[in-house]
C-alpha positions as CSV (number, residue, x, y, z in Angstrom):
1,X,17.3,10.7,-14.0
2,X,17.6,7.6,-11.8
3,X,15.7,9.5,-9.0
4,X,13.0,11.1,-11.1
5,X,12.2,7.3,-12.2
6,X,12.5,6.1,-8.4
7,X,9.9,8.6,-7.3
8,X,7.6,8.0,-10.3
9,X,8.1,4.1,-10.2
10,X,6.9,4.7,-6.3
11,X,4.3,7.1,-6.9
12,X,2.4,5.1,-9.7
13,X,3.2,1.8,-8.0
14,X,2.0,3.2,-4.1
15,X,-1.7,2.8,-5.4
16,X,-2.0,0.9,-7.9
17,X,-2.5,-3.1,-6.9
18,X,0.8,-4.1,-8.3
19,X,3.1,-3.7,-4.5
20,X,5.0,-0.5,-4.9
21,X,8.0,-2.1,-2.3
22,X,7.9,-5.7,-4.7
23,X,9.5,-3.2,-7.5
24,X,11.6,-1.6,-5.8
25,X,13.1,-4.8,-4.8
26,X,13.0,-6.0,-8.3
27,X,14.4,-2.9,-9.7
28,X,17.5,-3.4,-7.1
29,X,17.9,-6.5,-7.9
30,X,18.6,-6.1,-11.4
31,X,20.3,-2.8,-11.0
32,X,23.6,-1.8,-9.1
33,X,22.7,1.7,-9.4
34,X,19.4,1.7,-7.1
35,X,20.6,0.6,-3.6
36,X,17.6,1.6,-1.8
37,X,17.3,0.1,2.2
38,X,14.1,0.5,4.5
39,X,14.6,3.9,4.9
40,X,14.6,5.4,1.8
41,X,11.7,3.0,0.8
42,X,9.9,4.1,3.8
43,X,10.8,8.1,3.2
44,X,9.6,7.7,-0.6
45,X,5.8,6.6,1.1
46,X,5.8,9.9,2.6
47,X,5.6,11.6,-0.5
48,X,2.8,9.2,-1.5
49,X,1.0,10.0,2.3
50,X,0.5,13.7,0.6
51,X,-1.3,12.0,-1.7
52,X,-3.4,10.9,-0.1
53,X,-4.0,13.8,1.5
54,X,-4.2,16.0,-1.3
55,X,-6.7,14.1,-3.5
56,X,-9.1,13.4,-0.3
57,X,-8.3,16.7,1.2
58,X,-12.2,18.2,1.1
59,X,-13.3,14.6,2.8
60,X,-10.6,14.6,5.2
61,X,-11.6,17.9,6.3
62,X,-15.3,16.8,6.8
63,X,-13.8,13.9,8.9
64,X,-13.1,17.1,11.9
65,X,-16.6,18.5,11.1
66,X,-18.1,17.3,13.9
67,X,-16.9,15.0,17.2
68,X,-19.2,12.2,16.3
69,X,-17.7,12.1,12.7
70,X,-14.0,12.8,14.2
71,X,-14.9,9.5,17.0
72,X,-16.2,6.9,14.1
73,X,-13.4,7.6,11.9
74,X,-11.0,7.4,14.7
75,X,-12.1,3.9,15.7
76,X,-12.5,1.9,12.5
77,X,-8.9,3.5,11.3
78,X,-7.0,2.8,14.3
79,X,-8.8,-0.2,15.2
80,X,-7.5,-1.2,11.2
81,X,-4.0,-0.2,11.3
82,X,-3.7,-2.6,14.9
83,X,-2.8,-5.6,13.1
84,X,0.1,-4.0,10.9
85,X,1.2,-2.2,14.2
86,X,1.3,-5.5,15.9
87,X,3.2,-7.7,13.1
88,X,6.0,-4.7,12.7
89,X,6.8,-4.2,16.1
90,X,6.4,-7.3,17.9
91,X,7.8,-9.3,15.0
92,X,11.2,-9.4,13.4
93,X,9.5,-9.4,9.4
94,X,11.3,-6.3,8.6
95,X,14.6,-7.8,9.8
96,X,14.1,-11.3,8.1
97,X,13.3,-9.3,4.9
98,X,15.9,-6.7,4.6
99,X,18.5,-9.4,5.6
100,X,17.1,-12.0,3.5
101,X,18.8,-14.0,0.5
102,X,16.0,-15.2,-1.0
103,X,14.2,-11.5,-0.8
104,X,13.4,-12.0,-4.8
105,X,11.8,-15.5,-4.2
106,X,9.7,-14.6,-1.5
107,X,8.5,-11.5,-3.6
108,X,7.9,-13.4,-6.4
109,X,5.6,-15.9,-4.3
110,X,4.2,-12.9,-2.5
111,X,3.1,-11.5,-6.4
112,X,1.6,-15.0,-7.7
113,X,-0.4,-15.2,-4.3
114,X,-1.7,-11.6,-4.9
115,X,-2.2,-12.1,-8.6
116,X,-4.5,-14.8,-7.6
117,X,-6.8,-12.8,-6.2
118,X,-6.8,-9.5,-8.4
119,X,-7.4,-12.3,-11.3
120,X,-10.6,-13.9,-9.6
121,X,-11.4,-10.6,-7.5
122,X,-14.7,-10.0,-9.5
123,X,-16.1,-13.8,-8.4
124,X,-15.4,-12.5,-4.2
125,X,-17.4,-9.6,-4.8
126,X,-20.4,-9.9,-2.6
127,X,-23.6,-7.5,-2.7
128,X,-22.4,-3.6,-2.5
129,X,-24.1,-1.7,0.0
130,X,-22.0,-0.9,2.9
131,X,-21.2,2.4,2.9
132,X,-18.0,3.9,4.7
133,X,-20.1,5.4,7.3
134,X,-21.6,1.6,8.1
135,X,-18.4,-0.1,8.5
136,X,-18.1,-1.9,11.8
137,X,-15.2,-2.4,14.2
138,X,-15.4,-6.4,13.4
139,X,-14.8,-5.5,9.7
140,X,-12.3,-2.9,10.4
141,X,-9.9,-5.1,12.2
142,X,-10.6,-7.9,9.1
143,X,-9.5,-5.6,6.9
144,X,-6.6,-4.7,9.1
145,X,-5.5,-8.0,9.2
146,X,-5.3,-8.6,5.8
147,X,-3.3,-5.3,5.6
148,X,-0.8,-6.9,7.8
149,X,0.7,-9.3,5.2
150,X,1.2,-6.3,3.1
151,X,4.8,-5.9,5.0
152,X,5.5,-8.8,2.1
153,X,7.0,-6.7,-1.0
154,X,4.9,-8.2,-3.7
155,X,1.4,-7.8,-1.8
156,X,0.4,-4.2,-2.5
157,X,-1.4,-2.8,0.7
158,X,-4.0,-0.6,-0.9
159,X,-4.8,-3.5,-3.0
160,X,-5.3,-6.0,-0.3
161,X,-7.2,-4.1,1.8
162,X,-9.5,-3.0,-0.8
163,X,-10.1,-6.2,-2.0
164,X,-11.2,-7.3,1.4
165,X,-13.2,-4.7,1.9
166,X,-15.0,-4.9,-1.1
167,X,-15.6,-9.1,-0.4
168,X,-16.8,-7.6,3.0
169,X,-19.6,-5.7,0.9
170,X,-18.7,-2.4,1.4
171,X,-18.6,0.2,-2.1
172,X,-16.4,0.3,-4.3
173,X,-15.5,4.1,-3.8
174,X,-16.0,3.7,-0.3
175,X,-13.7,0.5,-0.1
176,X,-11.0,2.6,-1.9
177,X,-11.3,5.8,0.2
178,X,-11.4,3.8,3.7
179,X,-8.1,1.9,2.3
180,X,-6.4,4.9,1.4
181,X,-7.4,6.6,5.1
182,X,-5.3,3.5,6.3
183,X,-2.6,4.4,4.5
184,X,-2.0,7.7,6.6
185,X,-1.6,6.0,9.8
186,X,0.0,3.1,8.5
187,X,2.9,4.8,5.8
188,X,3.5,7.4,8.6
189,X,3.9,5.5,11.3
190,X,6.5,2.9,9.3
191,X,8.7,5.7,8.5
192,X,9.0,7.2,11.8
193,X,10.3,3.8,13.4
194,X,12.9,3.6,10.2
195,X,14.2,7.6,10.6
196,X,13.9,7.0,14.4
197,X,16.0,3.2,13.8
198,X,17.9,5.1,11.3
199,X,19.4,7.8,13.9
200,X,16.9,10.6,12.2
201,X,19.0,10.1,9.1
202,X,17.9,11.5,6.1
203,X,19.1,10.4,2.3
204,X,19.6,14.1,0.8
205,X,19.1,11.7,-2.7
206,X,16.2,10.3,-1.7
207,X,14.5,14.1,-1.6
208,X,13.6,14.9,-5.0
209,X,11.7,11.2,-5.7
210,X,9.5,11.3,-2.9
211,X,8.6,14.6,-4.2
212,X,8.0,13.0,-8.1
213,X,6.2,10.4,-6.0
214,X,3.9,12.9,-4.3
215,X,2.5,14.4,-8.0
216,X,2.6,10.7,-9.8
217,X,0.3,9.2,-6.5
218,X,-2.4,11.6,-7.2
219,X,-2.7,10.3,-10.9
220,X,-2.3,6.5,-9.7
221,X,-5.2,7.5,-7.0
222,X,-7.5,8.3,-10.2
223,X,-6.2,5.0,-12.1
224,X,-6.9,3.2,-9.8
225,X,-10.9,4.7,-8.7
226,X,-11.3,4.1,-12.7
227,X,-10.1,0.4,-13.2
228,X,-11.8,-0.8,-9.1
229,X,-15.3,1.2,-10.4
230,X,-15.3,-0.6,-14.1
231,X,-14.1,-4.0,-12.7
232,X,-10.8,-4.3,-14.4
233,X,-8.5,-5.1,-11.3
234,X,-7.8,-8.2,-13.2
235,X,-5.7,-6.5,-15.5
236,X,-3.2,-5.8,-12.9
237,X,-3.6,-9.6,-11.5
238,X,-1.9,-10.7,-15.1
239,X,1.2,-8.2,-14.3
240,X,1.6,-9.5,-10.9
241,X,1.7,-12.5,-12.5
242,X,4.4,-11.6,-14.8
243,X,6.2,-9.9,-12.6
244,X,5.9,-13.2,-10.3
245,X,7.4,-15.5,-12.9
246,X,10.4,-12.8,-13.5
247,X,11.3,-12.9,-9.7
248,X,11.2,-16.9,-10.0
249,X,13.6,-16.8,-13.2
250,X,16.3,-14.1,-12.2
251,X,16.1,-15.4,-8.1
Protein backbone atom coordinates (compact mmCIF):
# COMPACT_ATOMS: atom_id res chain seq x y z
CA UNK A 1 0.00 0.00 0.00
CA UNK A 2 3.00 2.27 1.02
CA UNK A 3 4.37 1.97 -2.63
CA UNK A 4 1.11 2.44 -4.54
CA UNK A 5 0.87 5.90 -2.50
CA UNK A 6 4.73 6.68 -3.18
CA UNK A 7 4.17 6.32 -6.92
CA UNK A 8 0.87 8.26 -6.93
CA UNK A 9 2.22 10.98 -4.42
CA UNK A 10 5.24 11.25 -7.26
CA UNK A 11 3.15 11.00 -10.22
CA UNK A 12 0.58 13.80 -9.21
CA UNK A 13 3.27 15.84 -7.54
CA UNK A 14 6.05 15.44 -10.75
CA UNK A 15 3.76 18.07 -12.66
CA UNK A 16 1.83 19.78 -10.69
CA UNK A 17 3.76 23.21 -9.19
CA UNK A 18 3.81 21.90 -5.70
CA UNK A 19 7.87 20.12 -5.93
CA UNK A 20 7.24 16.40 -6.21
CA UNK A 21 11.08 15.80 -4.29
CA UNK A 22 9.78 18.70 -1.35
CA UNK A 23 7.13 15.79 -0.45
CA UNK A 24 8.93 13.15 -0.60
CA UNK A 25 11.18 14.76 1.86
CA UNK A 26 8.31 15.75 3.98
CA UNK A 27 6.65 12.47 3.78
CA UNK A 28 10.19 10.86 5.17
CA UNK A 29 10.44 12.99 7.53
CA UNK A 30 7.39 12.24 9.31
CA UNK A 31 7.40 8.68 8.42
CA UNK A 32 9.94 5.79 9.46
CA UNK A 33 8.43 3.63 6.91
CA UNK A 34 9.49 5.71 3.65
CA UNK A 35 13.23 5.75 3.59
CA UNK A 36 13.65 6.86 0.11
CA UNK A 37 17.55 8.18 -0.95
CA UNK A 38 18.54 9.89 -4.39
CA UNK A 39 18.11 6.92 -6.11
CA UNK A 40 14.83 5.76 -5.66
CA UNK A 41 13.67 9.42 -5.92
CA UNK A 42 15.46 9.73 -9.10
CA UNK A 43 14.17 6.09 -10.47
CA UNK A 44 10.46 7.19 -9.50
CA UNK A 45 11.07 10.37 -12.25
CA UNK A 46 11.50 7.79 -14.79
CA UNK A 47 8.14 6.65 -14.52
CA UNK A 48 6.99 10.27 -14.75
CA UNK A 49 9.66 10.74 -18.04
CA UNK A 50 6.92 8.17 -19.86
CA UNK A 51 4.66 10.62 -19.08
CA UNK A 52 5.76 12.80 -20.73
CA UNK A 53 6.20 10.89 -23.39
CA UNK A 54 2.99 9.40 -23.61
CA UNK A 55 0.67 12.42 -23.35
CA UNK A 56 2.97 14.43 -26.04
CA UNK A 57 3.72 11.36 -27.97
CA UNK A 58 1.95 12.70 -31.51
CA UNK A 59 4.10 16.14 -30.99
CA UNK A 60 7.21 14.41 -30.07
CA UNK A 61 6.97 12.48 -33.17
CA UNK A 62 6.50 15.65 -35.30
CA UNK A 63 9.64 16.97 -33.54
CA UNK A 64 11.70 14.00 -36.19
CA UNK A 65 9.48 15.12 -39.02
CA UNK A 66 11.84 16.94 -40.63
CA UNK A 67 15.80 18.02 -39.89
CA UNK A 68 15.01 21.56 -39.55
CA UNK A 69 12.26 20.81 -36.89
CA UNK A 70 14.71 17.88 -35.34
CA UNK A 71 17.76 20.99 -35.30
CA UNK A 72 15.49 23.88 -33.47
CA UNK A 73 14.19 21.54 -30.97
CA UNK A 74 17.59 20.19 -30.42
CA UNK A 75 19.07 23.59 -29.57
CA UNK A 76 16.57 25.41 -27.38
CA UNK A 77 16.26 21.98 -25.21
CA UNK A 78 19.83 21.32 -24.77
CA UNK A 79 20.85 24.73 -24.80
CA UNK A 80 17.92 24.70 -21.51
CA UNK A 81 18.93 21.75 -19.66
CA UNK A 82 22.87 23.40 -19.70
CA UNK A 83 22.36 25.24 -16.53
CA UNK A 84 20.91 22.10 -14.51
CA UNK A 85 23.72 20.00 -16.09
CA UNK A 86 26.24 22.52 -14.85
CA UNK A 87 24.89 23.03 -11.11
CA UNK A 88 24.68 19.01 -10.67
CA UNK A 89 27.87 18.08 -11.83
CA UNK A 90 30.15 20.69 -11.14
CA UNK A 91 28.61 21.37 -7.76
CA UNK A 92 28.27 19.36 -4.68
CA UNK A 93 24.15 20.42 -4.14
CA UNK A 94 23.16 16.94 -4.30
CA UNK A 95 25.67 16.00 -1.60
CA UNK A 96 24.91 19.04 0.71
CA UNK A 97 21.26 18.01 0.46
CA UNK A 98 21.17 14.35 0.93
CA UNK A 99 23.66 14.78 3.79
CA UNK A 100 22.01 17.75 5.26
CA UNK A 101 20.40 18.28 8.80
CA UNK A 102 18.41 20.94 8.12
CA UNK A 103 17.02 19.20 4.78
CA UNK A 104 13.22 20.17 6.17
CA UNK A 105 14.24 23.79 6.73
CA UNK A 106 15.75 24.45 3.61
CA UNK A 107 12.64 22.79 1.88
CA UNK A 108 10.38 24.68 3.73
CA UNK A 109 12.21 28.02 2.65
CA UNK A 110 12.58 26.59 -0.82
CA UNK A 111 8.30 26.19 -0.75
CA UNK A 112 7.55 29.87 0.72
CA UNK A 113 10.04 31.27 -1.98
CA UNK A 114 8.05 29.30 -4.71
CA UNK A 115 4.69 30.03 -3.18
CA UNK A 116 5.59 33.60 -3.70
CA UNK A 117 5.57 33.39 -7.06
CA UNK A 118 2.68 30.88 -7.94
CA UNK A 119 0.67 33.48 -5.58
CA UNK A 120 1.55 36.69 -7.69
CA UNK A 121 2.29 34.62 -10.93
CA UNK A 122 -0.77 36.23 -12.74
CA UNK A 123 0.78 40.07 -12.13
CA UNK A 124 4.48 38.62 -14.17
CA UNK A 125 2.48 37.58 -17.01
CA UNK A 126 3.58 39.71 -19.89
CA UNK A 127 1.76 39.81 -23.40
CA UNK A 128 1.29 36.03 -24.86
CA UNK A 129 2.45 35.62 -28.18
CA UNK A 130 5.60 33.69 -28.43
CA UNK A 131 4.95 30.61 -29.70
CA UNK A 132 7.17 27.38 -29.05
CA UNK A 133 8.45 27.53 -32.46
CA UNK A 134 9.71 31.40 -31.74
CA UNK A 135 11.64 30.71 -28.68
CA UNK A 136 15.17 31.94 -28.82
CA UNK A 137 18.42 30.48 -27.55
CA UNK A 138 18.79 33.73 -25.09
CA UNK A 139 15.34 32.66 -23.66
CA UNK A 140 16.04 29.11 -23.59
CA UNK A 141 19.10 29.29 -21.48
CA UNK A 142 16.79 31.90 -19.01
CA UNK A 143 14.52 29.43 -18.64
CA UNK A 144 17.24 26.88 -17.97
CA UNK A 145 18.68 28.75 -15.42
CA UNK A 146 15.75 29.10 -13.49
CA UNK A 147 15.30 25.30 -13.88
CA UNK A 148 18.57 24.96 -12.14
CA UNK A 149 17.35 25.86 -8.60
CA UNK A 150 14.88 23.31 -9.05
CA UNK A 151 17.59 20.68 -7.54
CA UNK A 152 16.02 22.53 -4.13
CA UNK A 153 13.16 20.01 -2.98
CA UNK A 154 10.39 22.47 -2.51
CA UNK A 155 10.93 24.40 -5.98
CA UNK A 156 8.93 22.20 -8.36
CA UNK A 157 10.86 22.26 -11.87
CA UNK A 158 7.94 22.17 -14.21
CA UNK A 159 6.56 24.92 -12.29
CA UNK A 160 9.51 27.19 -12.34
CA UNK A 161 10.28 26.85 -15.67
CA UNK A 162 6.85 27.44 -16.82
CA UNK A 163 6.47 30.38 -14.88
CA UNK A 164 9.47 31.80 -16.50
CA UNK A 165 8.60 31.06 -19.65
CA UNK A 166 5.39 32.42 -19.48
CA UNK A 167 6.92 35.99 -17.83
CA UNK A 168 9.15 35.61 -21.03
CA UNK A 169 5.87 35.85 -23.15
CA UNK A 170 5.67 32.78 -24.58
CA UNK A 171 1.89 30.69 -24.52
CA UNK A 172 0.55 29.20 -22.06
CA UNK A 173 0.27 25.76 -23.74
CA UNK A 174 3.41 26.31 -25.45
CA UNK A 175 5.18 27.34 -22.06
CA UNK A 176 3.87 24.06 -20.54
CA UNK A 177 4.80 21.70 -23.46
CA UNK A 178 8.46 23.38 -23.93
CA UNK A 179 8.85 22.74 -19.88
CA UNK A 180 7.76 19.38 -20.00
CA UNK A 181 10.29 18.62 -23.27
CA UNK A 182 12.91 19.75 -20.57
CA UNK A 183 11.93 17.32 -18.38
CA UNK A 184 13.13 14.33 -20.71
CA UNK A 185 16.63 15.38 -20.87
CA UNK A 186 16.76 16.72 -17.54
CA UNK A 187 14.82 13.59 -15.33
CA UNK A 188 16.80 11.17 -17.52
CA UNK A 189 19.89 12.39 -17.34
CA UNK A 190 19.70 12.75 -13.16
CA UNK A 191 18.89 9.24 -12.82
CA UNK A 192 21.54 7.81 -14.94
CA UNK A 193 24.34 9.66 -12.78
CA UNK A 194 22.39 8.19 -9.45
CA UNK A 195 22.12 4.24 -11.03
CA UNK A 196 25.63 4.93 -12.48
CA UNK A 197 26.82 6.49 -8.60
CA UNK A 198 24.61 3.83 -7.22
CA UNK A 199 26.78 0.87 -8.82
CA UNK A 200 23.66 0.17 -11.43
CA UNK A 201 21.62 -0.70 -8.33
CA UNK A 202 18.17 -1.08 -8.60
CA UNK A 203 15.43 -0.92 -5.51
CA UNK A 204 13.29 -4.12 -6.59
CA UNK A 205 10.62 -1.91 -4.11
CA UNK A 206 10.90 0.99 -5.76
CA UNK A 207 9.41 -0.88 -9.22
CA UNK A 208 5.84 -0.98 -8.89
CA UNK A 209 5.60 3.07 -7.80
CA UNK A 210 7.37 4.45 -10.65
CA UNK A 211 5.02 2.45 -12.53
CA UNK A 212 1.65 4.08 -10.36
CA UNK A 213 3.69 7.25 -11.07
CA UNK A 214 3.82 6.71 -14.87
CA UNK A 215 -0.41 6.46 -15.13
CA UNK A 216 -0.96 9.28 -12.17
CA UNK A 217 1.59 11.86 -14.38
CA UNK A 218 -0.54 11.66 -17.32
CA UNK A 219 -3.64 12.92 -15.24
CA UNK A 220 -1.39 15.65 -13.33
CA UNK A 221 -0.12 16.66 -17.06
CA UNK A 222 -4.04 17.49 -17.75
CA UNK A 223 -4.43 19.26 -14.21
CA UNK A 224 -2.01 21.08 -14.62
CA UNK A 225 -2.77 22.38 -18.80
CA UNK A 226 -6.40 23.14 -17.05
CA UNK A 227 -5.48 25.29 -13.90
CA UNK A 228 -1.95 27.25 -16.18
CA UNK A 229 -4.80 27.91 -19.14
CA UNK A 230 -7.64 29.34 -16.59
CA UNK A 231 -5.12 31.27 -14.41
CA UNK A 232 -5.44 29.34 -11.22
CA UNK A 233 -1.73 28.58 -10.44
CA UNK A 234 -2.31 30.56 -7.38
CA UNK A 235 -4.16 27.87 -5.87
CA UNK A 236 -1.17 25.74 -5.59
CA UNK A 237 0.94 29.00 -4.37
CA UNK A 238 -1.42 28.74 -0.99
CA UNK A 239 -0.33 24.86 -0.58
CA UNK A 240 3.18 25.57 -0.98
CA UNK A 241 2.63 27.85 1.45
CA UNK A 242 1.14 25.57 3.83
CA UNK A 243 3.24 23.08 3.21
CA UNK A 244 6.15 25.82 3.87
CA UNK A 245 4.89 26.65 7.33
CA UNK A 246 4.59 22.70 8.19
CA UNK A 247 8.38 22.18 7.23
CA UNK A 248 9.13 25.32 9.56
CA UNK A 249 7.08 23.76 12.59
CA UNK A 250 8.11 19.92 12.53
CA UNK A 251 12.07 21.10 11.44
Amino acid sequence: MLEFFTGVLQGLTEFLPISSSGHLVIISSISSDLDLNTNDIAFLHIGTLFSIIFFYRKRILEIFSNFETFTFYFKIIVTGIIPAVFVGLFTPIQDIIDGSPYLLLVTGISYLFFSILLIFSERINKSENIGINEITIKQAFIIGLAQSIALLPGISRSGVTLLMAIYLGVKKADAIYYSLLLGIPTIFGAWSLTFINQSFTVNADIIIPTIVAMFTGVLAIKVLINFTTNSKLQFFGFYCLLLSGFCFLVS
